[in-house]
C-alpha positions in Angstrom: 0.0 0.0 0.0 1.4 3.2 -0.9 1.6 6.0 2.0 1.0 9.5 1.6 1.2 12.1 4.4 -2.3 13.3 6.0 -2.9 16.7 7.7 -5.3 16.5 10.7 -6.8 20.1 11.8 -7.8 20.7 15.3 -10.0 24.6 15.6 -10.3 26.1 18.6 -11.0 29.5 19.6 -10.2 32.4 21.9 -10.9 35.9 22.5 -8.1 38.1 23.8 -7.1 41.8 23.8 -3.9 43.7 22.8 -2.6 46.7 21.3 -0.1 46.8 18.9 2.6 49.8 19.7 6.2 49.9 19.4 7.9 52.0 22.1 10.5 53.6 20.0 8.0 55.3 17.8 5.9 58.7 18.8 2.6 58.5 19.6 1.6 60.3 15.9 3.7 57.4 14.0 2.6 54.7 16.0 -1.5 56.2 15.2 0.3 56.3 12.0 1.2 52.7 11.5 -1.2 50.8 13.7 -4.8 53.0 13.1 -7.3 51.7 15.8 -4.9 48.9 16.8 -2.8 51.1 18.8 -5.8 52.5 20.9 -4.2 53.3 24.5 -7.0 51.2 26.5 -6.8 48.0 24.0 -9.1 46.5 21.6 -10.2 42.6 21.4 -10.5 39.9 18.9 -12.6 36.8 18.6 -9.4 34.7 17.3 -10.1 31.3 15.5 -7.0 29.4 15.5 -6.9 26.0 13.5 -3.5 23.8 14.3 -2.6 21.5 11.3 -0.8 18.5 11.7 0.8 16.8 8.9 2.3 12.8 8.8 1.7 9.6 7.9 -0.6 7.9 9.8 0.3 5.0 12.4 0.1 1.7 11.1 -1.6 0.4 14.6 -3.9 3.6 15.3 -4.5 4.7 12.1 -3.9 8.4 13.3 -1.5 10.5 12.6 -2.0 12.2 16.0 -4.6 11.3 18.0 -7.3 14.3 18.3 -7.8 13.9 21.6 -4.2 14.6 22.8 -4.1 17.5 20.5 -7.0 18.9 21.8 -5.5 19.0 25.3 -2.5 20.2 24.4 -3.6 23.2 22.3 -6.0 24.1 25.5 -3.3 23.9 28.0 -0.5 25.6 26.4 -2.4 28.1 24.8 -6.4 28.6 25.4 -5.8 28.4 29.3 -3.0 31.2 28.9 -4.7 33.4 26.3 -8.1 33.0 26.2 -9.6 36.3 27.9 -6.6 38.1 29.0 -5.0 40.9 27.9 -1.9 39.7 25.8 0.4 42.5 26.2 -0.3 42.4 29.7 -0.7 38.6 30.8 0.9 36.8 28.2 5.0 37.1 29.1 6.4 36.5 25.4 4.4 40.0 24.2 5.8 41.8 27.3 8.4 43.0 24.3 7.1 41.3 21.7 4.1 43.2 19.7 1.2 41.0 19.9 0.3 41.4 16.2 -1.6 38.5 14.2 1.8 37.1 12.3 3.9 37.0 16.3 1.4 35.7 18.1 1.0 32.6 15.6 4.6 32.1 15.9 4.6 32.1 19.7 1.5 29.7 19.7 3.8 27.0 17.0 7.0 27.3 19.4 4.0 26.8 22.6 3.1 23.4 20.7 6.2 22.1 18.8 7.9 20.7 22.2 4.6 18.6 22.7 3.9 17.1 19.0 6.2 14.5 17.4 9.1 15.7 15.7 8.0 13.1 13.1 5.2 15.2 12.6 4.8 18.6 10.4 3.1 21.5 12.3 1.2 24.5 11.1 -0.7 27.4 13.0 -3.3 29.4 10.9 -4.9 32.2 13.6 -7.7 34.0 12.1 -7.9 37.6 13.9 -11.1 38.4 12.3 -13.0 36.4 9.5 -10.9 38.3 6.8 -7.7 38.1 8.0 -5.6 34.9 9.2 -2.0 34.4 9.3 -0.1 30.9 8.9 3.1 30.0 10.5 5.8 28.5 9.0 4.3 29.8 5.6 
C-alpha cells in the first residue's frame, strides 16, 4: 500500500485583547502605522485558530495524531494562557514582543512544537477576524 502524508486540523477559539505599539516610535507614528490597533486602553478579537498537523498515519492507530491529545495540548499551552486576557499584559512573550496577528502565531507553534512528534509537520493558521488569518511556518 502506498503511503501518503495526512494533515489533521484541530480549531479552537479564543478571544483576547492587545494593542499593537512599538515603544520607539511617537505617539503620531505609532496612530500612523497601527490606526485603531494602537488604541491606549486595548481592543479585542474573537481569534479562530486552526492547528494542522501533517504525517503519515500509524500503522496500529490509524492516526496521525490522536485528536484527543491534541486537543488538550492546544487548550493547555495556549487557550488556558490566552483566552480572555489581555496579551500585552498577561501573556510574558508580548511583554516585548508586539502582539500582532503574524507573532502571536509564531509564539503559539514554538508553545506546541515541544509537545507534537518531531516526526510530525506542524502549522498554525490564527484568524484575527473572518478576513484576516496568518499561517506559521508559511
Amino acid at each position: 500500500m502506498m503511503k501518503n502524508k495526512v494533515a489533521v486540523f484541530r480549531k479552537e477559539h479564543f478571544n483576547a485583547a492587545h494593542r499593537l505599539n512599538n515603544p520607539n516610535w511617537s505617539e503620531e507614528k505609532n496612530a500612523e502605522i497601527f490606526g485603531k490597533c494602537n488604541n491606549p486602553n486595548y481592543h479585542g478579537h474573537n481569534y479562530d485558530l486552526t492547528v494542522k498537523v501533517i504525517g503519515y498515519p500509524n500503522e496500529e492507530t490509524g492516526y496521525v495524531v490522536d485528536t484527543k491529545v491534541l486537543s488538550k495540548i492546544i487548550k493547555e499551552k495556549v487557550i488556558d494562557r490566552f483566552d480572555h486576557k489581555n496579551l500585552n499584559l498577561d501573556v510574558i512573550e508580548f511583554k516585548v514582543l508586539n502582539p500582532s496577528a503574524e507573532n502571536i502565531a509564531m509564539v503559539i507553534y514554538n508553545l506546541l512544537k515541544s509537545e507534537i512528534d518531531p516526526e510530525l509537520d506542524l502549522k498554525v493558521i490564527l484568524y484575527e477576524t473572518e478576513r484576516n488569518y496568518v499561517e506559521y511556518p508559511a
